[in-house]
C-alpha positions as CSV (number, residue, x, y, z in Angstrom):
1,X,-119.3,-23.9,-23.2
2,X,-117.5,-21.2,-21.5
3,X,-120.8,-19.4,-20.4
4,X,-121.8,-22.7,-19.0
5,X,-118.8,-23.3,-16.6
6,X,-119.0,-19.8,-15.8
7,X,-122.5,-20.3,-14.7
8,X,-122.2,-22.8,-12.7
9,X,-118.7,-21.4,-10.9
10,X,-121.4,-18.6,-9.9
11,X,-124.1,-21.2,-8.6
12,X,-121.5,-23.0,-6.4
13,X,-120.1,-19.9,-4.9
14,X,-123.6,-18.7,-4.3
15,X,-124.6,-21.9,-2.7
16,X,-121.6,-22.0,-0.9
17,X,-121.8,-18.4,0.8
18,X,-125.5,-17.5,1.2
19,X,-127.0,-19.1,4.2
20,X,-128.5,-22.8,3.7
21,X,-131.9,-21.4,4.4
22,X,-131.8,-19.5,1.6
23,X,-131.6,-22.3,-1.2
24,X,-133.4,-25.4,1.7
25,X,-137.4,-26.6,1.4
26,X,-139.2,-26.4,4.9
27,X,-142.4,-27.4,6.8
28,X,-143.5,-24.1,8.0
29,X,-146.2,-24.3,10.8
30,X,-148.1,-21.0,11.4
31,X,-149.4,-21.8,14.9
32,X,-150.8,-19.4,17.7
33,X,-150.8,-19.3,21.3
34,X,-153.9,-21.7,22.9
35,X,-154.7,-23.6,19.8
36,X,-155.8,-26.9,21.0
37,X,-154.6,-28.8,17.7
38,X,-151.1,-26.9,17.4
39,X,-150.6,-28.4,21.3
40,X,-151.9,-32.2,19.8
41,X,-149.2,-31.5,16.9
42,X,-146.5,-31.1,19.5
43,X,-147.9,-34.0,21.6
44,X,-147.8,-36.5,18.8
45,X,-145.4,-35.3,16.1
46,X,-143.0,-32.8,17.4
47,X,-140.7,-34.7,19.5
48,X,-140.1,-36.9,16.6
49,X,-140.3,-35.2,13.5
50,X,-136.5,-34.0,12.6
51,X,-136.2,-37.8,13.2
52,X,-138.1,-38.7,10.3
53,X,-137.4,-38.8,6.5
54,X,-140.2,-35.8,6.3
55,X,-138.1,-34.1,8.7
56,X,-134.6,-34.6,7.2
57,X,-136.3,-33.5,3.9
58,X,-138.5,-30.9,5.3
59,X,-136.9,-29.2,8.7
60,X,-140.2,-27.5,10.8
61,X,-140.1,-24.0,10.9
62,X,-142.4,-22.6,13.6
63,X,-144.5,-19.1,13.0
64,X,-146.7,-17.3,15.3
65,X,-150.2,-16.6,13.2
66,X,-150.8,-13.5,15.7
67,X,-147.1,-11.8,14.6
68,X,-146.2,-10.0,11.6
69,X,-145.1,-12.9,8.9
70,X,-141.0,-13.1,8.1
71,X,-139.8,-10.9,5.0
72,X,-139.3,-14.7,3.8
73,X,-142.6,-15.4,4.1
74,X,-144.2,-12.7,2.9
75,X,-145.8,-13.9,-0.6
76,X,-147.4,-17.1,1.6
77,X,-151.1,-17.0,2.8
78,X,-151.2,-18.3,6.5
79,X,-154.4,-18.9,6.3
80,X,-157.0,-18.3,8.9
81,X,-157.0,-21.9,10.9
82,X,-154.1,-23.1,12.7
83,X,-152.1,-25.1,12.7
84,X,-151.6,-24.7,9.4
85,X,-148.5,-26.4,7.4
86,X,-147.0,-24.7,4.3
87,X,-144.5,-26.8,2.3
88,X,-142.4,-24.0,1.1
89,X,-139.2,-24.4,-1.2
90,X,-137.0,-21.1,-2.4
91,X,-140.2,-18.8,-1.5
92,X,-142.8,-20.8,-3.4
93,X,-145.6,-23.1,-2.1
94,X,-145.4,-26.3,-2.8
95,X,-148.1,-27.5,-1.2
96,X,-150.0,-26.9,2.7
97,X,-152.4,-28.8,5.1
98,X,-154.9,-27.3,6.9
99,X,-155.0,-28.1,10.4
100,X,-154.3,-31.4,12.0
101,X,-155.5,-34.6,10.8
102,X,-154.1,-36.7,13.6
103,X,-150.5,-38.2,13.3
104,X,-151.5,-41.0,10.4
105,X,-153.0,-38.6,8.3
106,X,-150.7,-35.4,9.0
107,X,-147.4,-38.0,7.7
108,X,-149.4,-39.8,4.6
109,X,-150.5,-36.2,3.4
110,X,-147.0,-34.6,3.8
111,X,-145.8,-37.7,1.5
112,X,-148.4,-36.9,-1.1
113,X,-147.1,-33.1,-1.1
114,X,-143.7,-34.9,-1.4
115,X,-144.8,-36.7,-4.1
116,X,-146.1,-34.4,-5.7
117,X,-143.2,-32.4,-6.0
118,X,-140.1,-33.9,-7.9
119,X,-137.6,-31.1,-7.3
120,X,-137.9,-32.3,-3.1
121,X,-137.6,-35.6,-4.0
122,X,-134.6,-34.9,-5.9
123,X,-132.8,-33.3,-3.1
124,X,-133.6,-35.9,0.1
């Protein structure tokens, strides 16, 4: 029992001290200078995605495909096409789309990630 509270003392002092973005799930869009569909993405969806439940759940972290990839990042495959959107929680993928489907499609294929993934739907 005592290796239990002892446990979790440590979790809640971790979580409480290491930076939020160390424990949070993001939308991470790798995205390069001239892409015509990255430019359509912040047209249609940008300006009101941290205002949507995907958003609060999922806050957009911008990449540059033509840069070297965050230590973070490192263990996640851009991919070749951008945009390209990579669901990523505590380093893992959870799930990605490739390009941009329009904004109908780009919000009912970040649900099914979503849905897909219990531990996110825990935390929102």
């Amino acid at each position: 029992m005592l290796h239990k509270v002892l446990r979790f003392a440590v979790a809640a002092l971790a979580a409480f001290w290491l930076p939020a973005q160390a424990f949070a799930a993001e939308l991470v869009m790798f995205e390069r200078a001239g892409c015509t569909w990255c430019a359509r993405f912040d047209a249609e969806i940008a300006p009101v995605y941290a205002k949507t439940d995907e958003g609060r759940a999922l806050p957009l972290r911008r990449v540059d495909r033509d840069k070297p990839l965050p230590d973070d990042l490192a263990a996640i495959d851009p991919g070749a096409f951008t945009p390209t959107f990579v669901v990523v929680d505590q380093g893992r993928e959870i799930g990605r789309i490739r390009g941009y489907p329009g904004d109908t499609f780009f919000f009912g294929l970040l649900g099914r990630i979503l849905i897909a993934a219990p531990a996110l739907q825990a935390r929102s």
